[in-house]
KOLGUMAR-625338 format. One line per 5 residues: number of its first residue (from 1); their letters; for each residue x, y, z of N, C-alpha, C, O. Coordinates in pm, whole numbers, plus 50000, padded with zeros to 5 digits. Each point is the difference from the previous one (the first is absolute). Layout:
// residues N
NUM> a> X,Y,Z,X,Y,Z,X,Y,Z,X,Y,Z  ...
This chain:
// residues 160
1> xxxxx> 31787,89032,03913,50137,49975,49958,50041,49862,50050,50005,49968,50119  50028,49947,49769,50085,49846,50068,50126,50056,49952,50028,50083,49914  50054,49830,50191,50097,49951,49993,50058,49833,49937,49994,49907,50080  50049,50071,49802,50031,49877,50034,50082,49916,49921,50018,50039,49884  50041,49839,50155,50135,49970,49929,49950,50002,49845,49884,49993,49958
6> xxxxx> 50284,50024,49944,49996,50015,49887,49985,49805,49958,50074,49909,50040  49809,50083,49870,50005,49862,49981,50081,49987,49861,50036,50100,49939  49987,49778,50017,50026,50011,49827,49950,50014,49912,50066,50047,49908  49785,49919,50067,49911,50097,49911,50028,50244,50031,49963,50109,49956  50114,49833,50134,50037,50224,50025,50073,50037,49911,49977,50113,49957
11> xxxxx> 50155,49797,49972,50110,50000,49960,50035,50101,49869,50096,50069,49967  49761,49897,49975,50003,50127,49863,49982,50161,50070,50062,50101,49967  49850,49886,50124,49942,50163,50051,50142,50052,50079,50043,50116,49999  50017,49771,50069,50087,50055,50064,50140,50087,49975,50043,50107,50043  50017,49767,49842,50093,50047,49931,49973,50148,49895,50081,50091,49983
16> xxxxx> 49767,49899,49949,49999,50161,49955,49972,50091,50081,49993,50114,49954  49984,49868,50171,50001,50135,50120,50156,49989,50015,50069,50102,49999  49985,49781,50012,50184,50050,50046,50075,50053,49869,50117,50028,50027  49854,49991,49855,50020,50069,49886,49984,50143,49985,50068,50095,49961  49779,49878,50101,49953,50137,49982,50058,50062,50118,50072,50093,49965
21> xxxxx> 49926,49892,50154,50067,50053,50131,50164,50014,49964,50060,50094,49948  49982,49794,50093,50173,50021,49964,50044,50042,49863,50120,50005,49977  49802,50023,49938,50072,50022,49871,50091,49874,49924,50052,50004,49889  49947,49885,50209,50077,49879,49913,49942,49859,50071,49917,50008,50090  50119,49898,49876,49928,49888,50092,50084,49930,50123,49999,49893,50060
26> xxxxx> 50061,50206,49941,50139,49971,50071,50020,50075,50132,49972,50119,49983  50062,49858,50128,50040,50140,50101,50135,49916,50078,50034,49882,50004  50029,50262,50060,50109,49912,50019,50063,50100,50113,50006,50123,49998  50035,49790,50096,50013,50069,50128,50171,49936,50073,50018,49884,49965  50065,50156,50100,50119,49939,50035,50094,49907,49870,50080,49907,50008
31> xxxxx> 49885,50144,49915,50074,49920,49866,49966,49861,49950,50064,49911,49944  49810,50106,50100,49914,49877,49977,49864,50068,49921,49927,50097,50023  50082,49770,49844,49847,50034,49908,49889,49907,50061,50029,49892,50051  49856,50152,49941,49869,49932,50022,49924,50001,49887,50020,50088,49916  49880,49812,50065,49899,50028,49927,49852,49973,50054,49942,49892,50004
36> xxxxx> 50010,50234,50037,49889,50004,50086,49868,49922,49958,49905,49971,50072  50118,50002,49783,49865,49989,49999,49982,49809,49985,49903,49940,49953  50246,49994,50112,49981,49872,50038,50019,49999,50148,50016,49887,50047  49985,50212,50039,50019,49982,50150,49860,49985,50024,49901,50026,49930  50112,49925,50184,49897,50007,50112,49959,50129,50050,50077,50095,50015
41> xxxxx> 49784,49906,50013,49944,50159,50044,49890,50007,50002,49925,49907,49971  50043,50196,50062,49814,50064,50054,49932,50072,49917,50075,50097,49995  49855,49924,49950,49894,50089,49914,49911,50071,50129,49968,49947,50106  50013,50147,49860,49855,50075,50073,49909,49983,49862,50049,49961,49894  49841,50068,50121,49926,49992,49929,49813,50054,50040,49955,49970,50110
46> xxxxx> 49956,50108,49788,49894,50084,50035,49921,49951,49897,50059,49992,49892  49833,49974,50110,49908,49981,49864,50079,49932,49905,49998,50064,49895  50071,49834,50096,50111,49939,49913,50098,50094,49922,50042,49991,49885  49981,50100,50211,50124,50085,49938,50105,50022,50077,49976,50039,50114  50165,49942,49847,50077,50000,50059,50051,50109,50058,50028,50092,49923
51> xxxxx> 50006,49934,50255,50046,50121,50001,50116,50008,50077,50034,50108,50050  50039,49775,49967,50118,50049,50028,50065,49800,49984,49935,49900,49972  50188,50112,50054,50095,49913,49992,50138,50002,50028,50077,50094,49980  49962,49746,50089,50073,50009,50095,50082,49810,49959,49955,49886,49992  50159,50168,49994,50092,49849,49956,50107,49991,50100,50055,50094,50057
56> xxxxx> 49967,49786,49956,50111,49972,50107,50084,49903,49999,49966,49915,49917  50153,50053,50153,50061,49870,50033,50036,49959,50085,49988,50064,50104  50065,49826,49896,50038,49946,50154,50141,49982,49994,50063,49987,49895  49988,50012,50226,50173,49960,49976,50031,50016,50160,50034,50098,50067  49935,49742,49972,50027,49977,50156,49919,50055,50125,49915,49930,50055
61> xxxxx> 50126,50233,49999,49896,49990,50100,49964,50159,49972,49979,50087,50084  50019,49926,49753,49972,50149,49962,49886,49948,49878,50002,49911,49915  49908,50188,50125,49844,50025,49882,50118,50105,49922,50077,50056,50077  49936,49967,49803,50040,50107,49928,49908,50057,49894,49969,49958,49889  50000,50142,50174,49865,50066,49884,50093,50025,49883,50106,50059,50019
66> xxxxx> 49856,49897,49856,50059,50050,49872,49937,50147,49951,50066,50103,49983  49797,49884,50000,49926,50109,49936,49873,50001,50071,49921,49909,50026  50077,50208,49999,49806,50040,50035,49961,50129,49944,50062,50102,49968  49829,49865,50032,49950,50142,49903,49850,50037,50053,49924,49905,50016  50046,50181,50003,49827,50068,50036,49960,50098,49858,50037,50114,49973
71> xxxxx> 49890,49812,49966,49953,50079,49917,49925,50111,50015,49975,50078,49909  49992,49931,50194,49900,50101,50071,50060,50059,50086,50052,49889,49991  50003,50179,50096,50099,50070,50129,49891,50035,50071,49898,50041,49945  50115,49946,50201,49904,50065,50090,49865,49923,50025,49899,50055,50045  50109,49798,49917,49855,49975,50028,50060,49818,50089,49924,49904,50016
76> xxxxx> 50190,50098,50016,50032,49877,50082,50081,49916,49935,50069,49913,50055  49925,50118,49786,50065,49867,49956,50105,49946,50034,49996,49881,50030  50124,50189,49974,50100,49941,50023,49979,49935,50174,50037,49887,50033  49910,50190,50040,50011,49957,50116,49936,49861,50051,50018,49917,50090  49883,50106,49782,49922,49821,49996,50130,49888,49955,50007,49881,50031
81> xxxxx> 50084,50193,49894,50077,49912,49942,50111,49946,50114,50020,49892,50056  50047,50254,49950,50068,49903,50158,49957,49909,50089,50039,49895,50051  49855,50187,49950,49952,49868,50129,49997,49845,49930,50033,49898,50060  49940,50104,49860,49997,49887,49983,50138,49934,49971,50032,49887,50036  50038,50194,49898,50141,49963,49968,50053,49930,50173,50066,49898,50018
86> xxxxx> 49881,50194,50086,50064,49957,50152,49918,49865,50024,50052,49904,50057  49831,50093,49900,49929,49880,50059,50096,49869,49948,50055,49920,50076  49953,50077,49711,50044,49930,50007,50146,49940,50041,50027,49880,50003  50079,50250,50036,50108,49986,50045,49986,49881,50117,50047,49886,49993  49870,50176,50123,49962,49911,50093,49996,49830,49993,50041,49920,50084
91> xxxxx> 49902,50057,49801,49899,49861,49922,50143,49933,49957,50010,49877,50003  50095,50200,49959,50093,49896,49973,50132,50021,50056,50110,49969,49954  49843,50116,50198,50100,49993,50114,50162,50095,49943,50116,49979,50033  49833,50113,49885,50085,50088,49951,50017,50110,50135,49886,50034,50034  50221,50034,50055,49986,50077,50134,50000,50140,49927,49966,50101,50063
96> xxxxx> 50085,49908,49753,50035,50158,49969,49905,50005,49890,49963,49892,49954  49990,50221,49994,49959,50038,49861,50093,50101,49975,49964,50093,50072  50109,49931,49884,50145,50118,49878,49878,50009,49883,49902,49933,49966  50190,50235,49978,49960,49996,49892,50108,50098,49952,50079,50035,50087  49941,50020,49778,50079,50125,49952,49902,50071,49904,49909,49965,49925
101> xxxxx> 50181,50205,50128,49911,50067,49880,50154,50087,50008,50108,49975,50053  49830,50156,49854,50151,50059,49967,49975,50195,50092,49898,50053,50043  50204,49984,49953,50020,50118,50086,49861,50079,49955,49921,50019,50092  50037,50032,49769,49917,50054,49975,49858,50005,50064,49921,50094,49997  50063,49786,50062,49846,49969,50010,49961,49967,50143,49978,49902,50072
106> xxxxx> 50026,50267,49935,49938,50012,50108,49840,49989,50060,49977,49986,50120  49970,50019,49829,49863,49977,49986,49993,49821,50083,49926,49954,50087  50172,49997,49845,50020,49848,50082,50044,49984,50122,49969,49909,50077  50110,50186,49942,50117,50010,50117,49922,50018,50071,50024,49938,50105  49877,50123,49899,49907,50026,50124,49862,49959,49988,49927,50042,50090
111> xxxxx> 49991,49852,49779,49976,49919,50032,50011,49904,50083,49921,49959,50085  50198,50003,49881,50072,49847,50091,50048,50050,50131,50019,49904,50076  50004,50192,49970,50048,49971,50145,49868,50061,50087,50000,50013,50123  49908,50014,49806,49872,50016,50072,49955,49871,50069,49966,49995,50118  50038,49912,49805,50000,49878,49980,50089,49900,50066,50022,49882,49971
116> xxxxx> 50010,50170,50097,50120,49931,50078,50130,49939,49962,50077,49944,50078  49941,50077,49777,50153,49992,49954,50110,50110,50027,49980,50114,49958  50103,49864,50093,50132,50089,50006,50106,49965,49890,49997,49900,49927  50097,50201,50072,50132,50008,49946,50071,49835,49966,49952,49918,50078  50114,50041,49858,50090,49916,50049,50146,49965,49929,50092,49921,50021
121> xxxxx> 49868,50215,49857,50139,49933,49931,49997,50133,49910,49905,50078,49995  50196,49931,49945,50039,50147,49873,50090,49916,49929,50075,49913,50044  49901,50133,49810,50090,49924,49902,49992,50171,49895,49909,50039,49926  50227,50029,50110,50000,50113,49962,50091,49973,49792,50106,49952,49958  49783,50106,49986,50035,49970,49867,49972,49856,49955,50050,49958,49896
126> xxxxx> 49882,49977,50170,49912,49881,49937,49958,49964,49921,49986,49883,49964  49966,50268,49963,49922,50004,49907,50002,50001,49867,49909,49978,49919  50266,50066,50056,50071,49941,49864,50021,49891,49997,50010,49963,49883  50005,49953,50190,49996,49862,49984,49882,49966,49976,50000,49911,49915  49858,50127,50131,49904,49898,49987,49957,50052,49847,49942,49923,49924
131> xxxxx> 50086,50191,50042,49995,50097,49867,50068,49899,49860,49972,49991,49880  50123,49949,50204,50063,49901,49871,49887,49832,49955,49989,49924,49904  49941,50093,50257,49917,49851,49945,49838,50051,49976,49894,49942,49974  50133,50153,50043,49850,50103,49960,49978,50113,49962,49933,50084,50060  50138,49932,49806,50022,50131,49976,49882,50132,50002,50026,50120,50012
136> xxxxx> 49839,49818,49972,49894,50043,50055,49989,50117,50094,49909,50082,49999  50216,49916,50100,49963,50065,50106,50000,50144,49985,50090,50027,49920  49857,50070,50117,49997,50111,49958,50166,50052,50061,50073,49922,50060  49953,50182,49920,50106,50084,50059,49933,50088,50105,50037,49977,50115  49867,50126,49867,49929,50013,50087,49900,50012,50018,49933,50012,49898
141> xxxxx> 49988,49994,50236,49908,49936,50053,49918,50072,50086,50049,50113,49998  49839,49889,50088,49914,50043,50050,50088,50120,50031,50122,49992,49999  49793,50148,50037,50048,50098,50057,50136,50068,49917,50077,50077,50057  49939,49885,49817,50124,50056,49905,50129,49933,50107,50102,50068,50006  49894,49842,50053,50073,49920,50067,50141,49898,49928,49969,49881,49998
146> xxxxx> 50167,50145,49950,50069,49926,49977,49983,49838,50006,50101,49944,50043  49819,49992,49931,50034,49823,50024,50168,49948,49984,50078,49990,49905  49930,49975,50284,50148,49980,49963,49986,49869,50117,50042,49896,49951  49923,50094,50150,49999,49904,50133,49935,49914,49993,49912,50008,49914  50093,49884,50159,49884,49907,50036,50004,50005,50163,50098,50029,50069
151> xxxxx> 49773,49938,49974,50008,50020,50106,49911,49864,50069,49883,49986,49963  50171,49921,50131,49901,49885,50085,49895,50046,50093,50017,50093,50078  49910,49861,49915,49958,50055,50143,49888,49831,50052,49939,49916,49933  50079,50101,50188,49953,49862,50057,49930,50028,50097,50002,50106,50063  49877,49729,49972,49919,50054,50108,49986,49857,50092,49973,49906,49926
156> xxxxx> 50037,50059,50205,50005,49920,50026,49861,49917,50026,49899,50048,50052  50116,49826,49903,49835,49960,50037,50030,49887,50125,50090,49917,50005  49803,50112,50095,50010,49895,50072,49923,49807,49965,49912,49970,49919  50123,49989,50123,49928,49898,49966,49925,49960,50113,50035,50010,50118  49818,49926,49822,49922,50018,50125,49986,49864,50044,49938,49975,50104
């Protein structure tokens, strides 16, 4: 399994995994749109196949993961992905990585604080708003779960 940055020859594979993943090319978190498949980010990758992906931004002294995805669950990917997401936080002297997901998805919630992200913010009913710049979003969600919250959660990186 590599890990490694998304170059610009990635740009076609990437954007149809964030299609095919998000359902639009778009994701959108705190009332802000992205388009993942021009951010910066990490591919894993096995025998030239892609198995997971990971987009991000910068904004001062925060890494902000936009989207990650493990196409595979249970075999490291995502965890290859953080790490690297922390390394490069480090590389350009970023102290936080944030990210948001929504109340439903729990499966993440405890991904990420395995991982050393905690809590850091609730945006209760978030989710009609982000519903207006992405109508995409389901209503509900993992576990017959209402999609209604967004939720931050942050992890601090030291710099070495």
């Amino acid at each position: 399994m590599v890990v490694r940055p998304i170059e610009e020859a990635d740009r076609i594979v990437v954007g149809r995994l964030v299609l095919e993943l998000q359902r639009a090319h778009t994701a959108v978190a705190h009332g802000e749109v992205f388009f993942p498949a021009s951010l910066p980010g990490f591919l894993v990758e096995q025998q030239d196949r892609v198995l997971g992906l990971l987009t991000y931004t910068t904004s001062g002294p925060v890494l902000e993961i936009v989207t990650i995805d493990a196409l595979r669950r249970g075999r490291g990917v995502g965890s290859s992905l953080v790490d690297a997401a922390v390394l490069r936080a480090r590389e350009l002297g970023c102290t936080r990585i944030r990210l948001t997901t929504t109340n439903d998805n729990l499966d993440a919630m405890r991904f990420y604080q395995r991982r050393g992200f905690k809590l850091a913010a609730l945006r209760p009913d978030a989710v009609r708003e982000s519903r207006r710049l992405k109508p995409e979003i389901p209503v509900v969600g993992e576990y017959g779960i209402p999609i209604t919250d967004e939720l931050d959660l942050e992890r601090r990186v030291s710099i070495r």
